[in-house]
C-alpha positions in Angstrom: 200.6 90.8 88.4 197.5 91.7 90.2 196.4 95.0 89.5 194.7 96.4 93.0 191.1 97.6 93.5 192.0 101.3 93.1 193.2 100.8 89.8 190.4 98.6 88.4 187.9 100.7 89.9 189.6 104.1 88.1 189.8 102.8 85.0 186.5 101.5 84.9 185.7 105.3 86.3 187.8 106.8 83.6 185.4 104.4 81.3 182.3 105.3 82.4 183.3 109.4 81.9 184.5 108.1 78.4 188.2 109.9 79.9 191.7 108.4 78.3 194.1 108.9 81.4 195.7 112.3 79.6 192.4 113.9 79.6 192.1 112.4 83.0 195.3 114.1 83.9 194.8 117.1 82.5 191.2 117.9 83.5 192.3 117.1 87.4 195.9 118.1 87.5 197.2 114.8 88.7 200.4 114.5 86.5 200.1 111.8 83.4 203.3 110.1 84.5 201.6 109.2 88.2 198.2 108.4 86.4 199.8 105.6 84.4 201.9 104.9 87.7 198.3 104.0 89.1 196.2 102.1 85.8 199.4 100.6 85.1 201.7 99.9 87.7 199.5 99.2 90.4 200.9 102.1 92.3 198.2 103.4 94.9 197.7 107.5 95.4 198.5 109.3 98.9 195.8 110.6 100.6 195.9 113.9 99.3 195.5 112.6 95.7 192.9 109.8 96.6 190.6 112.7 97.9 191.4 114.7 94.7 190.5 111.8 92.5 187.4 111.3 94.5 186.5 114.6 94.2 186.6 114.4 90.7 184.6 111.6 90.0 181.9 113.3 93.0 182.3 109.5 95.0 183.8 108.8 97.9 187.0 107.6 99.2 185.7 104.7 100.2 184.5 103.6 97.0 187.9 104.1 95.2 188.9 102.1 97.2 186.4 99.3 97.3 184.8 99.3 100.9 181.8 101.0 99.6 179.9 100.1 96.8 178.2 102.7 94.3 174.8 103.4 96.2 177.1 103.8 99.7 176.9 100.1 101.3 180.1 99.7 102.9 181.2 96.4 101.7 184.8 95.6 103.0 186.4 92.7 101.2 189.6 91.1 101.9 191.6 88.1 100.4 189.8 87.6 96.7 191.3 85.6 94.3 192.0 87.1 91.3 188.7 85.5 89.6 186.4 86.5 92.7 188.3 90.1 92.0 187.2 90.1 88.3 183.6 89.1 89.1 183.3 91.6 91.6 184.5 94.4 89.4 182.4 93.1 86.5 179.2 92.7 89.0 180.0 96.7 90.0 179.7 97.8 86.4 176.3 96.5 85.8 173.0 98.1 85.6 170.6 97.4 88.5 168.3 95.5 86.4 171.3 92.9 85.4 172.5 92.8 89.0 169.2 91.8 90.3 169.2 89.2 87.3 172.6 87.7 89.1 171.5 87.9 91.9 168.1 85.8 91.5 170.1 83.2 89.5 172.7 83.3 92.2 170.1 82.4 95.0 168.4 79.8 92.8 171.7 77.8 92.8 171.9 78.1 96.0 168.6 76.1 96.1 
């Protein structure tokens, strides 16, 4: 199964903090049980618990839930295959040397 946007991009925030999802869960006071609903289950939060995890993590809504990038470009994406999700989520977690690096090797493929 797929896992959505939301939960790549909190786990890969839940990374970056070096957070398990308990500490996660305790430090915000989202219950563990709907945590692991969303890393693991690919359940998605209601609004009032997206803005609390956003809040948290001092980012937008919009980035949690991919249609803004880390720096604030809006970047609304729809229909990726699971391999175009993957690079995408990999390509997010990079520094901005390395993504300038892909980038330049992307547009000298292009030709």
């Amino acid at each position: 199964m797929k896992k959505n946007i939301f939960s790549e991009i909190l786990i890969q925030l839940l990374q970056e903090n070096g957070l398990n999802r308990k500490q996660f869960a305790e430090r915000s006071g989202i219950p563990y049980p709907t945590v692991v609903g969303w890393t693991n289950l690919g359940r998605l939060p209601d609004f009032s618990a997206l803005c609390k995890v956003a809040d948290f993590f001092d980012c937008s809504t919009d980035y949690l839930t991919g249609r803004q990038d880390d720096v604030g470009n809006i970047t609304v994406v729809r229909n990726l295959n699971d391999d175009e999700a993957r690079l995408l989520s990999c390509y997010k977690g990079l520094t901005d040397a390395q993504k300038q690096a892909v980038q330049n090797l992307v547009n000298s493929m292009r030709g």
